[in-house]
C-alpha positions as CSV (number, residue, x, y, z in Angstrom):
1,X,56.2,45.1,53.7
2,X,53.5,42.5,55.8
3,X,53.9,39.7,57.3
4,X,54.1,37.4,54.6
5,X,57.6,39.2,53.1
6,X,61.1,38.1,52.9
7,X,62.4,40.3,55.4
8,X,60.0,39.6,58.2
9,X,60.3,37.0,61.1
10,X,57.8,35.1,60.4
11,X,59.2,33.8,57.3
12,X,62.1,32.8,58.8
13,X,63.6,29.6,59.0
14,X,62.7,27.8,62.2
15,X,64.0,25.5,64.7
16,X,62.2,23.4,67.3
17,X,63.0,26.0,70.0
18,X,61.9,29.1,67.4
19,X,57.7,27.5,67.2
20,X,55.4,29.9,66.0
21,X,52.9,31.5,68.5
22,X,50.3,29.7,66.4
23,X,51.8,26.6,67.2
24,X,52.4,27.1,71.0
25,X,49.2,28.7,72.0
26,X,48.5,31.9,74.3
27,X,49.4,30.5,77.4
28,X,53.1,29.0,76.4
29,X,53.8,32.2,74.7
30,X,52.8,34.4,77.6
31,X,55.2,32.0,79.9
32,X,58.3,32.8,77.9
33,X,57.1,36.2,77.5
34,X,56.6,37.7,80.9
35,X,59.9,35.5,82.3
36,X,62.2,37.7,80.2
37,X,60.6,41.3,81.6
38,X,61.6,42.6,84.8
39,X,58.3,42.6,87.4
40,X,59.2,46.0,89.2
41,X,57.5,46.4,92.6
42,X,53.4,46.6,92.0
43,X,51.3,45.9,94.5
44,X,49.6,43.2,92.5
45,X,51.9,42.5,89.3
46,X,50.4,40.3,86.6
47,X,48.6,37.2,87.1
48,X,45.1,38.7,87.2
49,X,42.3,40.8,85.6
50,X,44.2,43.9,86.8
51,X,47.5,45.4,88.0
52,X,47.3,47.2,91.2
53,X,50.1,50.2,91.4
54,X,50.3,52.6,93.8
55,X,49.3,56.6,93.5
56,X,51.1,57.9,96.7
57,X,49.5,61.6,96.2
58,X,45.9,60.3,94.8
59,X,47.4,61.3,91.3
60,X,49.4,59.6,88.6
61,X,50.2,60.2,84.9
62,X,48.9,58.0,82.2
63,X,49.7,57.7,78.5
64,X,49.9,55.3,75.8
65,X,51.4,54.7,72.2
66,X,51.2,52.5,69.7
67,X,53.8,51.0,66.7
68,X,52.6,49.2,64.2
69,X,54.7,47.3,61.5
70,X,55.0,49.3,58.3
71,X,54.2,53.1,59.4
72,X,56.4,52.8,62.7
73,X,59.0,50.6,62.2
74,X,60.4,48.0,59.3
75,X,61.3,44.4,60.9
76,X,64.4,44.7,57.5
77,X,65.5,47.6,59.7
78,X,64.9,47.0,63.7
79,X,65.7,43.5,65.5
80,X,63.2,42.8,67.9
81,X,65.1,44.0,70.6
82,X,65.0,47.8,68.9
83,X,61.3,47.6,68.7
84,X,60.7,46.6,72.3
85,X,63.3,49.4,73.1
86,X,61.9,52.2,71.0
87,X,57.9,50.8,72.7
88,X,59.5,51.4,76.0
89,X,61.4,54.6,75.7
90,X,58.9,56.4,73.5
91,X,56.0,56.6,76.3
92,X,58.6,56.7,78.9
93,X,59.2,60.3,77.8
94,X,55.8,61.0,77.8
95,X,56.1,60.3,81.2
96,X,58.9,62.2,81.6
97,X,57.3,64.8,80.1
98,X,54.6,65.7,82.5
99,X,57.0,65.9,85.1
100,X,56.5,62.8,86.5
101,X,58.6,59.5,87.3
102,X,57.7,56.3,85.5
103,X,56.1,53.9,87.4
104,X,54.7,51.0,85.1
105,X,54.2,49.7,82.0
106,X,51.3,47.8,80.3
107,X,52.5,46.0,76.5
108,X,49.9,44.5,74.4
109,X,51.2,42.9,71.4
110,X,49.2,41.3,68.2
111,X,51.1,39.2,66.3
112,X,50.8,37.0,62.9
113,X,49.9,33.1,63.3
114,X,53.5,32.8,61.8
115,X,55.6,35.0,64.3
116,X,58.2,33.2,66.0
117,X,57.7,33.3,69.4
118,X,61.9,34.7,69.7
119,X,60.3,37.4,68.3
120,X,58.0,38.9,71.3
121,X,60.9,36.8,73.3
122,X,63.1,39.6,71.8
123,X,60.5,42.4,72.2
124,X,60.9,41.6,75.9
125,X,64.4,41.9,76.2
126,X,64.0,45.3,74.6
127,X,61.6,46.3,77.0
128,X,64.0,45.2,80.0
129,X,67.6,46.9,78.6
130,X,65.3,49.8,77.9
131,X,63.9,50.1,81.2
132,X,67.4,48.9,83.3
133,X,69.3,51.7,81.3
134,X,66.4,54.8,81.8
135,X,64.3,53.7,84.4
136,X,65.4,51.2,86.8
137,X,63.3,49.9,89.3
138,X,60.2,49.6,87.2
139,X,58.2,46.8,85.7
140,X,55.8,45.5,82.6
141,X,52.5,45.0,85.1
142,X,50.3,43.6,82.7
143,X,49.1,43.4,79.2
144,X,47.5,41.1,76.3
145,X,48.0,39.1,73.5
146,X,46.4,38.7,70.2
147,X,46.8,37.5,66.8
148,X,46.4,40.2,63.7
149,X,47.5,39.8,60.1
150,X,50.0,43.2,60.8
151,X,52.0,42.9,64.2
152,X,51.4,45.8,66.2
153,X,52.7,46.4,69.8
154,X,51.0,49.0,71.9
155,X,52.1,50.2,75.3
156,X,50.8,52.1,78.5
157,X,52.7,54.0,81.1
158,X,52.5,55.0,84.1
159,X,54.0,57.7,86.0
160,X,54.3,59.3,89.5
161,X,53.9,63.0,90.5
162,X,55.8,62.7,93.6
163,X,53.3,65.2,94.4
164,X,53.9,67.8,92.6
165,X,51.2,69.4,89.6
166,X,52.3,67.9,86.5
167,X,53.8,70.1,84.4
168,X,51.5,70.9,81.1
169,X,51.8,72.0,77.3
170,X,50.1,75.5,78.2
171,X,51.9,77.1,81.2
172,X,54.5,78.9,79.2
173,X,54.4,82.7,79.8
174,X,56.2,85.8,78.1
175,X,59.9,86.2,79.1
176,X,60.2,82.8,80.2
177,X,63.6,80.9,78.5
178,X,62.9,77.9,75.9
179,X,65.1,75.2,76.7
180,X,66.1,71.4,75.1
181,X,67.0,68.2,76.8
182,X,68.6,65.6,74.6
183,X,69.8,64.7,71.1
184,X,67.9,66.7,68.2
185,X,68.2,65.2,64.5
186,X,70.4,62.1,64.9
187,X,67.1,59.8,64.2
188,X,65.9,61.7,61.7
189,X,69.2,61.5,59.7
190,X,69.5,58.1,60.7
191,X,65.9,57.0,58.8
192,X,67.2,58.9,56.2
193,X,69.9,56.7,55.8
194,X,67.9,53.6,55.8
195,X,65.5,54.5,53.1
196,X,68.8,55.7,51.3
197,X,71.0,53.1,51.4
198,X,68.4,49.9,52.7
199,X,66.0,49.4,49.9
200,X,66.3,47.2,47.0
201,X,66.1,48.7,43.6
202,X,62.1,48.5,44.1
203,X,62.1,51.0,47.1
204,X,61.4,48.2,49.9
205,X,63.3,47.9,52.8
206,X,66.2,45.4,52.5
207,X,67.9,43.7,55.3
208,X,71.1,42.8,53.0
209,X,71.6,46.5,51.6
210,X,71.4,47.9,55.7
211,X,74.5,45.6,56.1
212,X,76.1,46.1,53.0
213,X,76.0,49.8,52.9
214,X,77.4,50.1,56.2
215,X,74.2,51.6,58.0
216,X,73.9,49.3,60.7
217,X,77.0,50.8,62.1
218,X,75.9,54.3,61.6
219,X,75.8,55.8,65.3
220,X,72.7,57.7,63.6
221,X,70.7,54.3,62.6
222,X,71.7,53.3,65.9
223,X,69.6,56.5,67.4
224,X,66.7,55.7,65.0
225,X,66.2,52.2,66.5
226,X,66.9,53.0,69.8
227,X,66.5,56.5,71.0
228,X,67.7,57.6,74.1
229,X,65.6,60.1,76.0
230,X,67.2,62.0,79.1
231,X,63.9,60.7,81.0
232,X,65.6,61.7,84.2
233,X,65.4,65.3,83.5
234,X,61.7,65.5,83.3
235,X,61.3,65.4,87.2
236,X,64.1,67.6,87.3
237,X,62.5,70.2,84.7
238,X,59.2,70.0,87.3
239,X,61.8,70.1,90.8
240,X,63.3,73.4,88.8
241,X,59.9,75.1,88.3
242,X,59.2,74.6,84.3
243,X,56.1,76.3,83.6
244,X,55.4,74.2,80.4
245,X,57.3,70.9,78.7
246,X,56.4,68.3,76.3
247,X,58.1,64.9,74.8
248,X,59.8,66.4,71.0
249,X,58.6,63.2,69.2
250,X,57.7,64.4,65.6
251,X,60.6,67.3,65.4
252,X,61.2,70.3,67.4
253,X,59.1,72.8,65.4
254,X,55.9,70.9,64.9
255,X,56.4,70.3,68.6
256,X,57.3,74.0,69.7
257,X,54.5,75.2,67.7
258,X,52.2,72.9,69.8
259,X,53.4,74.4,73.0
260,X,53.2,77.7,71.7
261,X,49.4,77.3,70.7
262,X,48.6,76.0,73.8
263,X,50.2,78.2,75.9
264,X,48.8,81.1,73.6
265,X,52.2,82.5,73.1
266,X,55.0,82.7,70.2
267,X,58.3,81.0,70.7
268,X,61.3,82.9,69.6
269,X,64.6,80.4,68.5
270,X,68.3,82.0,69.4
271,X,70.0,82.8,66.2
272,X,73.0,80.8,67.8
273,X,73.5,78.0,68.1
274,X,72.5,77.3,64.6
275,X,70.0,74.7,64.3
276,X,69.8,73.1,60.8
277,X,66.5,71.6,59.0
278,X,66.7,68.4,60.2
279,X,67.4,69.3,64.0
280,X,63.9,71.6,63.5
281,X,62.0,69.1,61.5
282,X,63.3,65.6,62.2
283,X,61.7,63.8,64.8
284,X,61.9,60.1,67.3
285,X,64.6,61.4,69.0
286,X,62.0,62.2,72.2
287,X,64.2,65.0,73.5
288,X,62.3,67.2,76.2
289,X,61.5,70.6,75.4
290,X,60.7,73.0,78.0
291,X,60.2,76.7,79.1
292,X,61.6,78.0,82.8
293,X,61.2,81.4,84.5
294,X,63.6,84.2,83.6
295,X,66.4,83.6,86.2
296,X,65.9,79.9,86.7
297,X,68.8,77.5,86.7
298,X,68.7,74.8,83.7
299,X,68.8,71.7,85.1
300,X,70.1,68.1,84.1
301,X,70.6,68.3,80.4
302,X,68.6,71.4,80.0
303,X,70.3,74.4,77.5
304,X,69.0,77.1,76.3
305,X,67.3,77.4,72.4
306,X,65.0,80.7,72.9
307,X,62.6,82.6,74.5
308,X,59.2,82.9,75.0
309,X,57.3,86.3,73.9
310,X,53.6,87.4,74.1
311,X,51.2,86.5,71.0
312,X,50.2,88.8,68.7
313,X,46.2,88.8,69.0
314,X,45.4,89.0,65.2
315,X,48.4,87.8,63.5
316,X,50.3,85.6,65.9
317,X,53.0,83.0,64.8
318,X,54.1,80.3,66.6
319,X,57.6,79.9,66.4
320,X,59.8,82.8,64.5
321,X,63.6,83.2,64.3
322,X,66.1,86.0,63.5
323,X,62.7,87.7,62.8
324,X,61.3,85.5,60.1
325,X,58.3,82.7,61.4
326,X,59.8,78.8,60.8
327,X,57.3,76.4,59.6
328,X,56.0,74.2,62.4
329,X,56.4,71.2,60.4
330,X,57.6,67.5,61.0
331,X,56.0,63.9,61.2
332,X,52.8,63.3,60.9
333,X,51.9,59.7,60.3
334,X,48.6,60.9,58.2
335,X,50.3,63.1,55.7
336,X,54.0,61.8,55.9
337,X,53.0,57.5,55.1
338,X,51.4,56.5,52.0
339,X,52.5,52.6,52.9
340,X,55.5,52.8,50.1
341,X,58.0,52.6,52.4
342,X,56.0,49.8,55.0
């Protein structure tokens, strides 16, 4: 789908307080924009060439992501107020993920002449319930607009140390426990549903069938649009002395096997609990995974999946359970998006 379908905002009927950005200009755009994002506490918020934030150890995290129409999400499927949610929360974990405690955010959005301007109002207010429910206190410091044929919304975080070393991909060590924060497979399921039961009888995603099927009300669909991350336990994995952790945001096992390569180890899953295909392959649900020294108390959401063992020199695997290796497989936008389903 592009910005000339059906489904998509831009087509939408329009009212004298729903002008296009085309027709307001960058300037009137940015106005209603920025008023409907919370400011946080910069030193220098937006207004100029940069954003000044403060780095109270010299160090600070920094990551960026971006979501563009079609591949990352279907405007038939997500309100604007998902997208700007799921853009928030999905480098906030990234954050989270190092360790570290959000400090900023930086949204640049591109948008088609067409686009409503309620849309990017709506993107906003998914930015700010995002931010109010998993990290108070912070701010959008900046960004840019643009104009492109397909809309496309990249953001950059920021996080805070709180001077401690960030916590890496390759610090896992043999005998250390594997451990999970958060929800694994509900998203996964949930996009399932949509291409399932929210396509027409072309395979193109269909606002009416989500609503007539009864998806919009599955608590899964609900996960796929707007993903809740346990951000807070990413400081708490670093207070607790994780030795490696990353953000699970294209399935556990493509994920685990990531850690384990870059750690140079294998990663053994506990036989029980049982963890079906989508809770190992399924991703967006930006759990935390994470490995802590033998003995160490799990905190926050933290439970235990496994163990970490030494790698085989010559014939290593990365991630094995009940003694058989588990493909580390899951989303990858190259190989899993041929544009059938955009």
């Amino acid at each position: 789908m592009d910005a000339t379908d059906e489904q998509d905002p831009g087509t939408r009927p329009r009212t004298a307080a729903d002008a296009t950005v085309g027709a307001l200009g960058e300037l009137a755009v940015l106005a209603r924009v920025t008023r409907r994002l919370p400011s946080g506490s910069p030193l220098l918020g937006p207004g100029d060439d940069c954003a000044v934030v403060a780095a109270p150890d010299g160090r600070f995290v920094v990551t960026t992501d971006m979501m563009v129409h079609g591949p990352d999400f279907r405007w038939a499927w997500s309100s604007p107020e998902d997208v700007g949610w799921k853009a928030a929360v999905t480098n906030l974990s990234d954050v989270a993920a190092m360790g570290a405690v959000p400090s900023g955010l930086v949204v640049a959005m591109a948008a088609p002449q067409e686009t409503p301007v309620t849309v990017l109002e709506g993107i906003a207010d998914g930015f700010r319930l995002a931010i109010e429910a998993l990290a108070p206190g912070i701010g959008v410091v900046g960004g840019d607009l643009s104009t492109s044929a397909t809309f496309s919304l990249t953001v950059t975080a920021f996080g805070d140390l709180g001077g401690r070393a960030p916590v890496v991909r390759s610090g896992a060590q043999p005998g250390d426990v594997l451990a999970v924060s958060g929800e694994l497979g509900p998203a996964a399921r949930g996009l399932a549903r949509l291409f399932r039961d929210g396509v027409d009888d072309a395979g193109e995603p269909d606002a009416d069938r989500v609503r007539a099927s009864g998806a919009d009300t599955d608590p899964d669909v609900g996960r796929q649009r707007r993903p809740v991350p346990p951000i807070a336990d990413g400081p708490l994995a670093a207070a607790a002395g994780a030795t490696a952790m990353l953000d699970l945001s294209d399935g556990l096992a493509i994920d685990a096997g990531r850690l384990a390569r870059a750690s140079g180890v294998t990663l053994e899953l506990d036989v029980e609990p049982a963890l079906d295909p989508v809770a190992l392959h399924g991703g967006e649900d930006h759990g935390l995974l994470a490995t802590f020294p033998p003995g160490a108390s799990l905190p926050g959401g933290f439970r235990r999946i496994g163990v970490v063992r030494a790698r085989e020199a010559d014939h290593g695997v990365d991630l094995v359970r009940g003694g058989g290796a588990v493909p580390t497989t899951g989303w990858d936008p190259y190989a899993d998006w041929d544009g059938a389903a955009g």
